[in-house]
N, C-alpha and C positions, 0 to 999 in steps of 0.2 A: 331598205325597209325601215320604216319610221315605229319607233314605239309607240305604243297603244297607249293613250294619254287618257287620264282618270275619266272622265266622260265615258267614254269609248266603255272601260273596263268596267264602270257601273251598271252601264248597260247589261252588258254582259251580266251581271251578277244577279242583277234584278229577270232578266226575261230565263235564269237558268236559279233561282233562289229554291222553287219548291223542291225540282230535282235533285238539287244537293241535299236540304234535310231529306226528303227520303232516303236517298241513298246512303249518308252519314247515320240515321237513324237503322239501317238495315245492316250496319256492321258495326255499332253500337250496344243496338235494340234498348235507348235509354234518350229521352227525350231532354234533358237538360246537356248530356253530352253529347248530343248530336247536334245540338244548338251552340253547343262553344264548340265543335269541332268547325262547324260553317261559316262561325264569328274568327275563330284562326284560321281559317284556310280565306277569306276575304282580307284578313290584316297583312298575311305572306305575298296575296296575290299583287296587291296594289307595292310590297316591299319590291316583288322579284315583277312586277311586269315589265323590267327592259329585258330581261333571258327569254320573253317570248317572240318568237323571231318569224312563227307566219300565223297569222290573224286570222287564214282559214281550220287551225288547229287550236285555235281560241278557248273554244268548249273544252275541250279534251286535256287541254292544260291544268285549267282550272279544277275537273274531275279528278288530275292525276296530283293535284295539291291534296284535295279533301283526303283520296283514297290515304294517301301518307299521314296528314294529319289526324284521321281517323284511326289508321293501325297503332300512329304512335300513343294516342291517349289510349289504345286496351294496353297496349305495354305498362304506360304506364302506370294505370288501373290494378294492372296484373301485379304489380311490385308495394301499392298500398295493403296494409295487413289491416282488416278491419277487426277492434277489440270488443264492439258493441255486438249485438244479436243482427245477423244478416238479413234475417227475416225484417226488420221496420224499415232495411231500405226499400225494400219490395215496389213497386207502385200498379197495384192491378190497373190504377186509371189509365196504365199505359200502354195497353194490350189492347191493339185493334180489333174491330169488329169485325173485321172483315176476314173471312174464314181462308182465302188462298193467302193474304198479304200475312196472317198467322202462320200458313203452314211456310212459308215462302223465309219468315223468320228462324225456321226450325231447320232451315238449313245448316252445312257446314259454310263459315264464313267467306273461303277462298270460291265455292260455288255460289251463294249466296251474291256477292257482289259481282259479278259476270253475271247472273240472273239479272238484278238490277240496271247494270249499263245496258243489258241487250233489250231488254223487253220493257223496262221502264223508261230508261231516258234515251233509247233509240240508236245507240253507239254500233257498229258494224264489227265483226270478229277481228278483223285489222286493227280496229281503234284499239278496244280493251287490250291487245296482246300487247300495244305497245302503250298503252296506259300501264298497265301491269307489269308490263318486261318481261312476260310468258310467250312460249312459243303460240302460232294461234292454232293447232294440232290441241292445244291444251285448255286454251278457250272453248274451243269445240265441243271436247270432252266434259267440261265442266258445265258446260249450258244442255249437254245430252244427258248427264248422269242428272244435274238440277230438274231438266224436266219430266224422267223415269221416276223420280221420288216424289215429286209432288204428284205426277200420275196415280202415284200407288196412295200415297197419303188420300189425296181424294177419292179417290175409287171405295177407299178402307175406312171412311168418313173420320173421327177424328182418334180412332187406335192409328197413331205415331209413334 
């Protein structure tokens, strides 16, 4: 099997571009860092694309880059001590309008992104399990209890 040669891999990146920021943006929920999670996880992809070894799991690689490099930057996030008033970093312009992609935000993060691969970018319970390295019993779980809660959120319009 031949590596995927930079043509090939732009490809890729370009026809799978909006899905990544969404999805980096949904376990983010901050649009500057979901923009440089997308800008490193294309720097890594094009580093590490001889470790991908079948081209029919292409997408799924490249998801399973973001998903890392998006957990790593809340780590790292989480370990910045901010001195200034937290409120100015705020940015309401960054709250979609869109009242399910809002409540869908309100999720817990490890449901949250199993919502997204399944229902956004099309991913099958198989895929996420081994995107994630969760059993798929637990994908299941998490896209059942994801879709009970936002049931209830909407049914209960925006008491969350």
């Amino acid at each position: 099997m031949s590596v995927m040669n930079k043509e090939e891999l732009s490809e890729l990146i370009l026809q799978n571009q909006k899905e990544m920021y969404v999805l980096a943006y949904s376990i983010l929920q901050n649009q500057s860092d979901a923009q440089d999670a997308v800008s490193e996880c294309i720097v890594r992809a094009f580093e590490n694309r001889t470790s991908l070894r079948k081209r029919a799991s292409a997408r799924s690689w490249l998801i399973k880059i973001l998903i890392n490099v998006s957990r790593s930057a809340i780590t790292k996030r989480q370990k910045v001590v901010l001195f200034a008033d937290p409120e100015q970093y705020e940015q309401a312009s960054e709250e979609p309008e869109d009242y399910l992609w809002s409540a869908i935000l309100e999720l817990q993060e490890n449901v949250r992104v199993v919502m997204v691969l399944y229902y956004y970018d099309g991913f099958s319970v198989r895929e996420i399990s081994a995107m994630l390295d969760i059993p798929e019993g637990t994908t299941k779980t998490r896209l059942s209890a994801g879709r009970k809660q936002l049931t209830k959120w909407l049914e209960n319009g925006k008491e969350r």
